[in-house]
C-alpha positions in Angstrom: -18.5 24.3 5.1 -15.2 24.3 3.5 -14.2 27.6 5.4 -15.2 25.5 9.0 -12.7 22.4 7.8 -10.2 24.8 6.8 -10.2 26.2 10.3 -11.3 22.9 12.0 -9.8 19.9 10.6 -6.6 18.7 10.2 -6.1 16.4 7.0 -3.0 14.1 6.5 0.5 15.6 5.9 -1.2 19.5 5.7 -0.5 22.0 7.9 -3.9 23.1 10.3 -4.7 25.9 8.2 -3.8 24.6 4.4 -2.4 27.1 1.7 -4.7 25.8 -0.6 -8.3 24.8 -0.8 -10.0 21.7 -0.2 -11.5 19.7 -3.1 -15.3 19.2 -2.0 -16.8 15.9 -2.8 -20.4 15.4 -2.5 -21.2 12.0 -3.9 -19.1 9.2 -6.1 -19.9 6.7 -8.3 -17.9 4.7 -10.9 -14.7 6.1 -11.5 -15.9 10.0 -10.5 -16.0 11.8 -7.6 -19.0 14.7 -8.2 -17.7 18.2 -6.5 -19.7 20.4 -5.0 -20.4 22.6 -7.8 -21.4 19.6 -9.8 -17.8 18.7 -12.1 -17.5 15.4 -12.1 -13.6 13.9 -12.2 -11.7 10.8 -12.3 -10.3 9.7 -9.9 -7.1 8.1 -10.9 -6.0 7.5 -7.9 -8.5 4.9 -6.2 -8.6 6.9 -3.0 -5.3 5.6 -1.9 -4.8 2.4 -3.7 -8.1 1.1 -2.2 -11.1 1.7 -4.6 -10.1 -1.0 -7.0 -14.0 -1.7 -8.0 -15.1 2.3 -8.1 -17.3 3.5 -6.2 -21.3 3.0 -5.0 -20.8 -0.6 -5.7 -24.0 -2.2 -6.0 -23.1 -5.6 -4.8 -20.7 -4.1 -1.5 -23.7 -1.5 -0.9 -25.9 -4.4 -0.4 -23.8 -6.4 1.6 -23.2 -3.3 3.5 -26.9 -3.0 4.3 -27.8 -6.7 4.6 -25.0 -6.6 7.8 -26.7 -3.6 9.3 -29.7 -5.1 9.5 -27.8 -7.9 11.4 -25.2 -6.1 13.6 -22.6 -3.9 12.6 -20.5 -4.5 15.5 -19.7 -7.2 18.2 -16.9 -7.5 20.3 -14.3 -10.2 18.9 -13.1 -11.4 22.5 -14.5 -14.5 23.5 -17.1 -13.8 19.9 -16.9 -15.0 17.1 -19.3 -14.7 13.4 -19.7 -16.0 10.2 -18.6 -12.8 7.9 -15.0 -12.7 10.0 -14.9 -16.8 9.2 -15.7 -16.3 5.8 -13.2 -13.6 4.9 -10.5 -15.9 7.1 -11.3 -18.6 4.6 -11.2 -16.5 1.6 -8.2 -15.0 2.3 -6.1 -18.1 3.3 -7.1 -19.8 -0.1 -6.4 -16.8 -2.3 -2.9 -16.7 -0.3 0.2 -18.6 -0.3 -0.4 -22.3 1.2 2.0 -21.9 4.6 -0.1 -18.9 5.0 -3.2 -20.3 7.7 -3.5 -17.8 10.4 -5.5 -14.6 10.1 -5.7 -11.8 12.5 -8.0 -9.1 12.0 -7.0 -5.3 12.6 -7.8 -1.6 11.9 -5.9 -0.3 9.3 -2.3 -1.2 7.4 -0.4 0.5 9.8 -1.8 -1.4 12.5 -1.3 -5.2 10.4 2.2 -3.9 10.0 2.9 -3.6 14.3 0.9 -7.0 14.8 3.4 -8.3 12.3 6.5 -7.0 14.6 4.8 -7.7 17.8 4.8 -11.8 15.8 8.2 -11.6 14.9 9.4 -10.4 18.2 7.2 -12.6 20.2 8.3 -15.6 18.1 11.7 -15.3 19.0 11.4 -13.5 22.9 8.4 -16.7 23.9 11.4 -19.3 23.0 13.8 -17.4 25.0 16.0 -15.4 22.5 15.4 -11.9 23.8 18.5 -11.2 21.7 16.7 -11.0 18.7 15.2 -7.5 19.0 15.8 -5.9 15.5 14.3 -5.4 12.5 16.4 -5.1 9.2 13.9 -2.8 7.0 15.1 -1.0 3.8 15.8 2.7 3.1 12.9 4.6 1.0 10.6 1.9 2.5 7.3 3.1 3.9 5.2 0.8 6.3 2.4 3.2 8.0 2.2 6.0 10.4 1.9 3.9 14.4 5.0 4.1 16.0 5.9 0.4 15.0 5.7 1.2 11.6 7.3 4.1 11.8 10.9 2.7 13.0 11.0 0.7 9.9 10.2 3.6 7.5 13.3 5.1 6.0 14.8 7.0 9.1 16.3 9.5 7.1 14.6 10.7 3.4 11.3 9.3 5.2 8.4 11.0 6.5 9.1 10.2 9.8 12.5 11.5 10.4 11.3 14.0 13.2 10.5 11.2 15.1 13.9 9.2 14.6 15.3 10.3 18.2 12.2 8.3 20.0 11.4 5.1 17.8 13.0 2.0 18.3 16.1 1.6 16.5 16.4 -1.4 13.6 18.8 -1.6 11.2 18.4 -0.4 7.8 19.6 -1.8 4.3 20.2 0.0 1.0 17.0 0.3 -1.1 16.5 -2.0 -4.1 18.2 -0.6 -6.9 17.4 -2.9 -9.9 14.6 -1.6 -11.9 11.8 -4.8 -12.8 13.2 -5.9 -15.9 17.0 -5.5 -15.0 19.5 -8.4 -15.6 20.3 -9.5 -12.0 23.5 -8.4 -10.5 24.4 -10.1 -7.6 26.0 -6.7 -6.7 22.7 -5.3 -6.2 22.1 -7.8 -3.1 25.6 -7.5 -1.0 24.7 -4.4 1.2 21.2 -6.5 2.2 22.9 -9.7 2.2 26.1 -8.1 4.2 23.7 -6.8 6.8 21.9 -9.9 7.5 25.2 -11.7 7.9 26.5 -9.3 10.2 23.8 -8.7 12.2 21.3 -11.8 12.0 22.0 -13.2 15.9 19.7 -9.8 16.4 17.6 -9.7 13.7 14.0 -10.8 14.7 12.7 -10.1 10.9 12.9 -8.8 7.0 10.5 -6.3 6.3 9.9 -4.7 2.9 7.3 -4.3 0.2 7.4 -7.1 -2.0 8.1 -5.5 -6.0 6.9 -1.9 -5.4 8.1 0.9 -2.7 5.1 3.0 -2.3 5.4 6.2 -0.5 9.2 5.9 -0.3 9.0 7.1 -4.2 7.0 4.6 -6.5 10.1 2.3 -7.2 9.7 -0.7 -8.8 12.3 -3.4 -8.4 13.2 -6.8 -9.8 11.7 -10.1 -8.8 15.7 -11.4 -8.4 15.5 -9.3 -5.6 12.6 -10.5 -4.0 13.9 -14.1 -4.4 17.5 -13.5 -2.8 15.9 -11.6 0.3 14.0 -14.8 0.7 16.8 -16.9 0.3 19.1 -15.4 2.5 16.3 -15.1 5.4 16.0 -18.4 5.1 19.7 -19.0 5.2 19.8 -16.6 8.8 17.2 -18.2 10.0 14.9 -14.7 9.8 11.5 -13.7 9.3 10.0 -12.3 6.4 7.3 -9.8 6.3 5.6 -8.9 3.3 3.6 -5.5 3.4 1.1 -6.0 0.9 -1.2 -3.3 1.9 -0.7 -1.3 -0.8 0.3 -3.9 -3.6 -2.1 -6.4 -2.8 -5.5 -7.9 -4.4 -4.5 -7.7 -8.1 -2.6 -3.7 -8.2 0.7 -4.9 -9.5 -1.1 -7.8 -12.4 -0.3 -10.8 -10.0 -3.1 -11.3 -6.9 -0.1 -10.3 -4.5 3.2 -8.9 -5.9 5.1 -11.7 -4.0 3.9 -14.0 -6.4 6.1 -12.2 -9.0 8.8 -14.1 -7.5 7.3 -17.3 -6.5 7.9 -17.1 -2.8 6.2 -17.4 -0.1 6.6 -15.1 3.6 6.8 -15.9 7.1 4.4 -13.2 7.6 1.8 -11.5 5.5 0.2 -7.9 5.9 -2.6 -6.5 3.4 -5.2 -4.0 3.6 -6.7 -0.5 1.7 -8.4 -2.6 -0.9 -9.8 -5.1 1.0 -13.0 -4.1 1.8 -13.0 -2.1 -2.1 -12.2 1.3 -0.2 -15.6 1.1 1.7 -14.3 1.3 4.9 -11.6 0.4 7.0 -9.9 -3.3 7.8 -6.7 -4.9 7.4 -5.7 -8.3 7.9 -2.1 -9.9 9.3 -1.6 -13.4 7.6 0.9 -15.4 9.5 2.3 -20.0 9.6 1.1 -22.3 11.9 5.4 -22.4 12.2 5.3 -18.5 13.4 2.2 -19.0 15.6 3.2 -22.2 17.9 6.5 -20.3 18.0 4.6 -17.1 19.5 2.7 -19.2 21.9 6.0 -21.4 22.8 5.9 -21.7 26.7 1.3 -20.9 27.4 2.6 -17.0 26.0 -0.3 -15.6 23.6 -0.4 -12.9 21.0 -0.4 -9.6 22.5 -2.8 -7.5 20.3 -6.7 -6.6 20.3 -8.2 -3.8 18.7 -12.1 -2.9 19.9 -12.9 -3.1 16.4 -10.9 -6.2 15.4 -12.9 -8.5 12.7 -15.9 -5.6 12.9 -18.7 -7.6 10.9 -20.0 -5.1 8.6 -15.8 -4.1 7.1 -15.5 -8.1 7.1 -18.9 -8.6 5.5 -18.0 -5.8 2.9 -14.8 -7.5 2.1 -16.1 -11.0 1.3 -18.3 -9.1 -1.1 -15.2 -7.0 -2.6 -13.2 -10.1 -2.9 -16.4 -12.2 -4.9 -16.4 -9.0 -7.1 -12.9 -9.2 -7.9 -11.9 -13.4 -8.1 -15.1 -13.3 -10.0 -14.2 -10.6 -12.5 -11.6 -10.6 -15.1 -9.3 -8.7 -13.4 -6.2 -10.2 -14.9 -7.2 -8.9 -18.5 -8.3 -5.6 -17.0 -5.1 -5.0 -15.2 -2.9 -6.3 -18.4 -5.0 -3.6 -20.5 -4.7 -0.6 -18.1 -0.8 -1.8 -17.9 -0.5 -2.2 -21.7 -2.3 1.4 -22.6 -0.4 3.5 -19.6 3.3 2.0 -21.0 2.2 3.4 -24.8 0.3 6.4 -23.4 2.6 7.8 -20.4 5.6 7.1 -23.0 5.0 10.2 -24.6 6.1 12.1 -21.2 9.4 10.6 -21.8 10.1 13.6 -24.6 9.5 16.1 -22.1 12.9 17.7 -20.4 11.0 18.0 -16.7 10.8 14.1 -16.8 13.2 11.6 -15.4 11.8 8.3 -15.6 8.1 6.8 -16.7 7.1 3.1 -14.8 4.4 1.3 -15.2 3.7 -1.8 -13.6 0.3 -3.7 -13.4 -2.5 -0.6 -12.7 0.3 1.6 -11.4 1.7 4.4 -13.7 4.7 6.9 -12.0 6.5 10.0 -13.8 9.4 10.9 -11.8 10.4 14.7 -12.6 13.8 16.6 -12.0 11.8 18.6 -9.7 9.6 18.4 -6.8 6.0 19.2 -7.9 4.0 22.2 -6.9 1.1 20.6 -5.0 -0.7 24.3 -5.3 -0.4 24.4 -8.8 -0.6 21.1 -10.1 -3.9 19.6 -8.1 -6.3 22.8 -9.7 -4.9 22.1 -13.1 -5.8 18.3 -13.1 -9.2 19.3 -11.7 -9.5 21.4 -14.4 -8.7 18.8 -16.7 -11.5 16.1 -15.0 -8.7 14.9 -13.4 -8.1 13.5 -9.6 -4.4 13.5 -9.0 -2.4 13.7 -5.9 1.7 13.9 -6.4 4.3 14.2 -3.8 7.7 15.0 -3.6 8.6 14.9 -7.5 6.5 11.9 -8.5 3.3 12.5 -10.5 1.8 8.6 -10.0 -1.8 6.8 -10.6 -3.2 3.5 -9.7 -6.8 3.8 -11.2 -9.5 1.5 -10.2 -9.5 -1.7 -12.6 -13.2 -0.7 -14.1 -11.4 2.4 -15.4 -12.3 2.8 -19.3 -9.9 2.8 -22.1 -11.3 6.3 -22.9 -10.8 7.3 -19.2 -8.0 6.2 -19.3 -6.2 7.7 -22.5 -8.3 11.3 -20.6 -6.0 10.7 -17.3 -3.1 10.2 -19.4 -3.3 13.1 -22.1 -4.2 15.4 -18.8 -1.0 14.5 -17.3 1.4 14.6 -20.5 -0.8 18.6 -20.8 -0.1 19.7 -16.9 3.5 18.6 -17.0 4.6 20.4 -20.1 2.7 23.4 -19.0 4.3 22.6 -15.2 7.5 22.9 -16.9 7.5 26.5 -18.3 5.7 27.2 -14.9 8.7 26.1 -12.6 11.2 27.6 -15.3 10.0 30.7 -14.8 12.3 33.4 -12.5 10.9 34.5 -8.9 9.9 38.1 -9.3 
């Protein structure tokens, strides 16, 4: 089977026929993934962000089957049901108050270009075409539809052999202050000089609220958050939050933006909200943003086939019981708490630049790109699910994961680095 994929099927950011060999899983439960020769590993990674419960859930299993033995599917045009009403509800009263307009997509990338197509419908269905920008940030990642991709760092970004086609925004420095900084204005006059000078075209902010994701695991300072907000508000912009990696509890706050008590204009989450069982994202928006979109009889101009499917809605009104109903705060604080003490140790190795931790997130920035070849079999080997890029070696473990499992992924890592290091020393024969 793995020879067919290998010659078949093309996986994310691989070439068609990969270097190096799939990982086979046949089954997952808990915190492991079970490979096809029976080696059962953590997965510190929670598929992506999403898995924050584990896996084989038995409470989202059983909502899982209870909708199939209703429908699994029904157009939304013109249809409505009660697991897409429910999961509106719960999600408007676990988010910010302004926040009281749902609309149901596919995936992140997609809640990130119905967020756009607000922004630029607000402005273009009350007659100011003019605004037609976006002012993004540089190492900023917002998902992989062409929307999304023209606010993802043009240059250092994944995207950049696309640059010459996408629509062109407007792109500020990266924040620079690390979370528990002491705020420099200085660290806000590129943004705020940007939004000055170009806010007459500026339909909207975009940026990940506290953490950059895929731009390189950088975590910023709430002061920054609050100043971005401020001067929006000043300019007379949007703000868009992506929250589809950061959101439902990852960074120790239910949504990062809450780290510095503000509120967006727009709100986009996603991976974790159905618990990693499948698919669904969600585009939170004001009743301000929406009469503004539907200024002169204009409507929203989105709709997905599988828009508010009920069995990913169904699944995510049981993932978001599981976790408002569990003590994630204390679980989060704990895995926080233990990766700061136990990831500190990598800090005395020369390879490493930088350790962050924040919430259930843990990141080792290296003085070297990885070796994805090398690197994945020696975790594996360890019991170990890792995935690095570029020169980051980063987890975000679901919030069931053990002490003990923990303290495993975390000696594994401190072990494969140091051995990485004499490894990448080594002269080319």
């Amino acid at each position: 089977m793995l020879e067919y994929d290998r010659e078949h099927i093309l996986h994310p950011y691989a070439p068609s026929n990969p270097s190096a060999n799939m990982t086979f899983v046949k089954s997952a439960k808990g915190v492991y993934l079970e490979l096809e020769d029976g080696k059962k590993i953590i997965d510190a990674m929670s598929s992506w962000w999403s898995v924050i419960h584990g896996y084989n859930v038995e409470s989202l299993n059983n909502a899982a089957v209870d909708q199939l033995s209703k429908m699994s599917h029904v157009m939304f045009g013109g249809i409505t049901h009660e697991p897409a009403i429910k999961l509106a509800k719960k999600l408007i009263d676990m988010t910010d108050k302004p926040l009281e307009r749902v609309f149901f997509s596919d995936s992140g990338s997609v809640s990130v270009e119905v967020a756009l197509k607000m922004a630029f419908q607000y402005w273009n269905s009350q007659g100011n075409s003019q605004k037609s920008k976006i002012l993004a940030f540089s190492k900023g990642y917002h998902g992989d539809t062409f929307g999304a991709m023209s606010v993802c760092d043009p240059i250092t970004g994944m995207h950049s052999a696309f640059e010459k086609i996408l629509h062109k925004n407007i792109f500020a420095e990266a924040p620079s202050c690390n979370y528990d900084a002491a705020w420099d204005e200085g660290y806000i006059v590129d943004f705020a000089s940007k939004l000055e000078q170009n806010h007459k075209e500026i339909a909207a902010v975009i940026i990940e609220p506290i953490v950059q994701g895929a731009g390189g695991m950088r975590i910023y300072s709430p002061h920054f958050l609050r100043a971005v907000r401020t001067l929006c508000n000043e300019y007379d912009v949007l703000l868009i939050l992506d929250e589809v990696a950061t959101g439902f509890g990852r960074t120790g706050k239910l949504f990062a933006y809450e780290h510095a008590n503000i509120s967006p204009d727009i709100l986009c989450v996603g991976k974790a909200l159905t618990g990693g069982y499948m698919s669904l994202a969600a585009t939170l928006t004001t009743k301000k943003v929406m009469r503004g979109v539907e200024s002169n009889g204009n409507v929203l101009m989105h709709g997905p086939t599988f828009m508010a499917n009920p069995l990913a809605c169904s699944v995510a009104n049981a993932s978001l019981e599981l976790l408002l109903n569990s003590p994630w705060q204390k679980r989060v604080l704990a895995i926080e708490t233990q990766l700061k003490e136990e990831l500190a140790e990598c800090n005395t190795l020369d390879i490493v630049k930088e350790v962050r931790v924040l919430g259930a997130i843990g990141v080792v920035e290296l003085n070297r790109d990885v070796d994805l070849a090398w690197m994945t079999p020696k975790f594996i080997q360890k019991g170990i699910w890792i995935r690095p890029f570029l020169n980051l070696v980063y987890i975000m473990p679901p919030y069931i994961t053990s002490s003990e499992e923990l303290t495993q992924i975390t000696q594994a890592i401190y072990d494969v680095l140091k051995e990485f290091a004499a490894y990448s020393d080594k002269p080319i024969s």
